[in-house]
C-alpha positions in Angstrom: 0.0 0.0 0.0 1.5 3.1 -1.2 1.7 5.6 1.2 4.4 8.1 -0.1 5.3 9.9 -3.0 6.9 12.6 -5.1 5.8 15.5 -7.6 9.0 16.9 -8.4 8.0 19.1 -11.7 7.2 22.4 -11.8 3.7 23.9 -12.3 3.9 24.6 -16.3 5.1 20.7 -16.4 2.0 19.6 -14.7 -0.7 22.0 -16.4 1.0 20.9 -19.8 0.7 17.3 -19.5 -3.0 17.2 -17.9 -4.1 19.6 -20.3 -5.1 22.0 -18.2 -5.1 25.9 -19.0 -3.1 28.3 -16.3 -6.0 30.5 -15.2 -7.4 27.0 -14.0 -3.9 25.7 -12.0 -3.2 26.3 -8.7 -0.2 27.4 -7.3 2.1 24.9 -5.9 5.9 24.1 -5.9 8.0 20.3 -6.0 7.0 18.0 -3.3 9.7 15.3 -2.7 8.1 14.2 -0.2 4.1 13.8 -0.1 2.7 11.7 2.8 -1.1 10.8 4.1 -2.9 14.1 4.9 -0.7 16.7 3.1 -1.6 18.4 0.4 -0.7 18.0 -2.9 -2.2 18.8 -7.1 -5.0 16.8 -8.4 -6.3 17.3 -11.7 -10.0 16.6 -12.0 -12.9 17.9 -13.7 -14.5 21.7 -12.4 -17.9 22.1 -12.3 -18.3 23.9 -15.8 -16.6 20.4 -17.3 -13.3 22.0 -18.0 -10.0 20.7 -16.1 -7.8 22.6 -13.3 -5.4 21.9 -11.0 -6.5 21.9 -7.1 -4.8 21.2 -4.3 -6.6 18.4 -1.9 -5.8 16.6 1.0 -4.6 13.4 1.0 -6.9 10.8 2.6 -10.7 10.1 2.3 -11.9 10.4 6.0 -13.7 7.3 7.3 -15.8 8.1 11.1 -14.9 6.0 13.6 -17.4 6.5 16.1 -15.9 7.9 19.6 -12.5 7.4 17.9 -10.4 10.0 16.0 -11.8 9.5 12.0 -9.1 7.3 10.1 -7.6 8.8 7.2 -7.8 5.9 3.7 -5.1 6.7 1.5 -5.9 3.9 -0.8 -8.9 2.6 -2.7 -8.7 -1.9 -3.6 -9.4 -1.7 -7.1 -11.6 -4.6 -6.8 -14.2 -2.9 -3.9 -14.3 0.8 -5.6 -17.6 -0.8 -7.6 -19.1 -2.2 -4.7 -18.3 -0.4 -1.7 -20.3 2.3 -0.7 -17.5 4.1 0.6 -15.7 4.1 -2.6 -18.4 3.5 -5.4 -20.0 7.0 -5.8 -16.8 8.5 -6.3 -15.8 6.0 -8.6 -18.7 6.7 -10.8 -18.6 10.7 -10.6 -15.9 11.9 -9.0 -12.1 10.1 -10.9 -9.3 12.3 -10.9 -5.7 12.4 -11.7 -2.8 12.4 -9.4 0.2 13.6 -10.8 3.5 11.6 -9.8 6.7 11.5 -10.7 7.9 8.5 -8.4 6.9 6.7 -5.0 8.1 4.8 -2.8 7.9 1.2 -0.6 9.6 0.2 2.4 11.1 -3.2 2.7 12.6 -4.4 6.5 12.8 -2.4 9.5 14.6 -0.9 11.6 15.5 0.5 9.7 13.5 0.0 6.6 14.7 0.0 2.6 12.7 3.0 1.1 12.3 1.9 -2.5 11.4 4.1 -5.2 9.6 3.3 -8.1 9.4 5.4 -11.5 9.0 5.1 -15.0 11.5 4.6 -17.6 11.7 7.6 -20.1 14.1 10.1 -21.5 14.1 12.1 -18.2 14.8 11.4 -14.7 11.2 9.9 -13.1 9.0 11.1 -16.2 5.2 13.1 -14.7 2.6 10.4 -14.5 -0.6 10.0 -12.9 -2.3 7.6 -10.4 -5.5 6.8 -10.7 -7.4 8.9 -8.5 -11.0 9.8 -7.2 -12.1 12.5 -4.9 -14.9 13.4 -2.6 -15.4 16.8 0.0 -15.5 16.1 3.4 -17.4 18.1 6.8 -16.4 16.9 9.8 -13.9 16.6 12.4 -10.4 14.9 11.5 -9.6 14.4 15.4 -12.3 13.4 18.6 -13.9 16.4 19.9 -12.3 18.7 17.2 -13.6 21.3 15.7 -15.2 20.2 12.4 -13.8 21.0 9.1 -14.6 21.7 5.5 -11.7 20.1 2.7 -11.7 18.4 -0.4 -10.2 15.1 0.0 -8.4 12.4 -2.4 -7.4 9.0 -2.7 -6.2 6.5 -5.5 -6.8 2.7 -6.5 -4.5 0.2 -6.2 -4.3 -3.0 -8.2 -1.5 -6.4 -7.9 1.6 -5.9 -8.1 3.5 -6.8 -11.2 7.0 -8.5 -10.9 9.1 -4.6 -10.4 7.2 -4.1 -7.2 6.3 -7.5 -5.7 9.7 -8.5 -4.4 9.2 -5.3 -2.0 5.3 -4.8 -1.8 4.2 -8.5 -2.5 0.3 -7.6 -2.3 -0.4 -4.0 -3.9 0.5 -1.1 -6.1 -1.0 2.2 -7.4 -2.9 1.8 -10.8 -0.3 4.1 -12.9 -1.5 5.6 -15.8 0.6 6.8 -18.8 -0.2 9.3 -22.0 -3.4 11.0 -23.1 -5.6 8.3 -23.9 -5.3 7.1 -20.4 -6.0 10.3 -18.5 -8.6 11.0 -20.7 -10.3 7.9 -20.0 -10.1 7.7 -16.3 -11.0 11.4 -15.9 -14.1 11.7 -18.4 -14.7 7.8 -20.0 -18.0 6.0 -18.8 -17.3 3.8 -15.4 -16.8 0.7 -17.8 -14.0 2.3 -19.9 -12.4 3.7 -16.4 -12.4 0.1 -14.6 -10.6 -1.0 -17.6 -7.3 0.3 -16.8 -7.6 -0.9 -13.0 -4.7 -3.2 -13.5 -0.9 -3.3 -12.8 1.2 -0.9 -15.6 3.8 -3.6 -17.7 7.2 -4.3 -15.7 9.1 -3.1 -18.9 7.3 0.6 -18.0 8.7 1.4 -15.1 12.4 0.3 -12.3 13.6 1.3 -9.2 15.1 4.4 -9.7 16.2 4.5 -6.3 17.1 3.0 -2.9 17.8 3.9 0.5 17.0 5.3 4.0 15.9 8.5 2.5 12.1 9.8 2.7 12.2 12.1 -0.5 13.1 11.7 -3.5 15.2 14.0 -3.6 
């Protein structure tokens, strides 16, 4: 389960790959380093249709009675049809997480940080994770004050033989080039699902290895 990663390109970079025009990008600089509950680009689609850049926070809030709400970083590609935690915004609300690499440990004590990238003709070429978002009201600790936010999280899928040796169960869905994005972010729910699966080995290496927690 993926629960850190990098967006290391500038701005232009992003709004140039998604597509998306500069009036409608937010401001933001290089994260190295993005963990559960930070916030961090998302392209998905504005109310008008169009795209833009926004900056969410990562972690769908799930209630947890008299407890502090637990933050879900990560959606099972094979519940976000069924559950009804996931489902509705599987079917209206996919978005694109851009990524230039992240990372899984392996060990402890200290742990292997691992990071994973594509192959290209730059260093850790801009990608996107399959991604859906929802808004959240509510308190994110007990007896907090309650809290209005846009919140994200992204599928994951099987690993394929780059990533099991160090996350043997899961990996992001990755998705790569137009016909991709445009499919997750405004295909039917059908064409969507269809790229819930792992991206080909040959795709993507470990860039990188080491105690570090950035990519940096």
């Amino acid at each position: 389960m993926c629960n850190l990663y990098s967006q290391t390109k500038a701005r232009e970079a992003v709004a140039r790959l998604f597509r998306v025009s500069d009036n409608r990008a937010a401001a933001f600089e290089p994260l190295p380093a993005i963990f559960p509950g930070h916030l961090a680009p998302v392209v998905r689609r504005a109310g008008d249709g169009e795209r833009e850049i926004a900056l969410l926070s990562w972690g769908f809030v799930l209630p947890q009675g008299d407890k502090a709400a637990k933050r879900v970083t990560n959606a099972r590609d094979e519940k976000v049809r069924t559950s009804i935690f996931w489902r509705g915004s599987f079917e209206e609300r996919r978005c694109l997480v851009p990524v230039t690499s992240f990372a899984e440990p392996k060990g402890k004590a200290p742990a292997v940080w691992h990071w994973f990238a594509l192959k290209g003709d730059e260093p850790r070429p801009l990608f996107a994770f399959a991604g859906l978002w929802r808004s959240w009201k509510g308190p994110l600790k007990q007896d907090a004050a309650p809290v209005e936010m846009d919140v994200y999280a992204f599928l994951t899928t099987t690993p394929n033989e780059v990533v099991r040796p160090i996350h043997p169960t899961r990996m992001p869905v990755m998705l790569a080039g137009a016909d991709q994005f445009d499919a997750w972010l405004e295909g039917l729910a059908d064409e969507a699902y269809q790229l819930a699966r792992p991206i080909a080995p040959s795709a993507m290496y470990i860039v990188s290895k080491g105690d570090k927690k950035d990519a940096a």
